[in-house]
N, C-alpha and C positions, 0 to 999 in steps of 0.2 A: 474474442476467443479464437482458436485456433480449429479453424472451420473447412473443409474441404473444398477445395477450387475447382481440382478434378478429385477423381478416382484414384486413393493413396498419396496424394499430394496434399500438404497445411498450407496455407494462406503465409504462412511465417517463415516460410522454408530457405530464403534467402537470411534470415535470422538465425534460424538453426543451423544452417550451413556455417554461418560465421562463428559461431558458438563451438561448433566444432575442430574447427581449423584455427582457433585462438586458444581452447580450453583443451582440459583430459578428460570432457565430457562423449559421453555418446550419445549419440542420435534421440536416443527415448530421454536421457537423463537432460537435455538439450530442450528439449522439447516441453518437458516438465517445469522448469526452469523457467522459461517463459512464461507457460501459464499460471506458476505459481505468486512472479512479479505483477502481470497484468489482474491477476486476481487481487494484487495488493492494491493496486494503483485504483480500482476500480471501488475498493471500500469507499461507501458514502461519508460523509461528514460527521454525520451523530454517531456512527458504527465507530467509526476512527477516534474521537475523543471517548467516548467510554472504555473504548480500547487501552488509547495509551493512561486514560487515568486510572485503570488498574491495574495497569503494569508499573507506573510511576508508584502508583500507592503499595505497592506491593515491596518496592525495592527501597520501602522510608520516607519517603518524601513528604511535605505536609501538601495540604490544598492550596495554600497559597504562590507555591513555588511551583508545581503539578501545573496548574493551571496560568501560570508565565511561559511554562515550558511547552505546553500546546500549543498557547496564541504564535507560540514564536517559530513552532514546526509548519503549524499551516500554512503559512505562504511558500511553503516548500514543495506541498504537494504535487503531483502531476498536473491535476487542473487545481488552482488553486481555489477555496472556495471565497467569497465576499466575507472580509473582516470581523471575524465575532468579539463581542467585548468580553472580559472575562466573564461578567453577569450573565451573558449568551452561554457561554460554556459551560458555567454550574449550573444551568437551567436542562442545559440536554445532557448534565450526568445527573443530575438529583430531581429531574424534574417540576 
């Protein structure tokens, strides 16, 4: 998170600076922005597949395609997690 180092200073300030000097962001929308990717990146495993499986189901997909299209995001993740088998994954959406 974007946590205080000193006094009115983030921990990410070298980030936001770049953000700003690259983007037509400002300072607070910069700042936002980070914590709203690191918030992404930080979803756990079971959060993220129930996730995208209702987002994929949402948008037609069947289950069997849904959940190729998972197996095949994860190893994309930030940290990537240890290999679920599709049977892994209908298990942490349907339990």
């Amino acid at each position: 998170m974007l946590e205080p180092r000193q006094p009115g200073r983030l921990s990410h300030d070298d980030l936001i600076d770049h953000l700003v000097r690259s983007t037509a962001l400002q300072r607070g929308e910069a700042a936002r922005v980070i914590l709203d990717v690191l918030a992404y990146f930080d979803e756990k495993t079971e959060d993220f597949v129930r996730r995208r499986h209702r987002e994929l189901q949402s948008g037609g997909l069947a289950n069997a395609e849904i959940f190729e299209r998972i197996a095949a995001e994860l190893p994309h993740r930030a940290v990537a997690p240890p290999e679920l088998s599709l049977r892994q994954l209908r298990r942490i959406v349907y339990g």
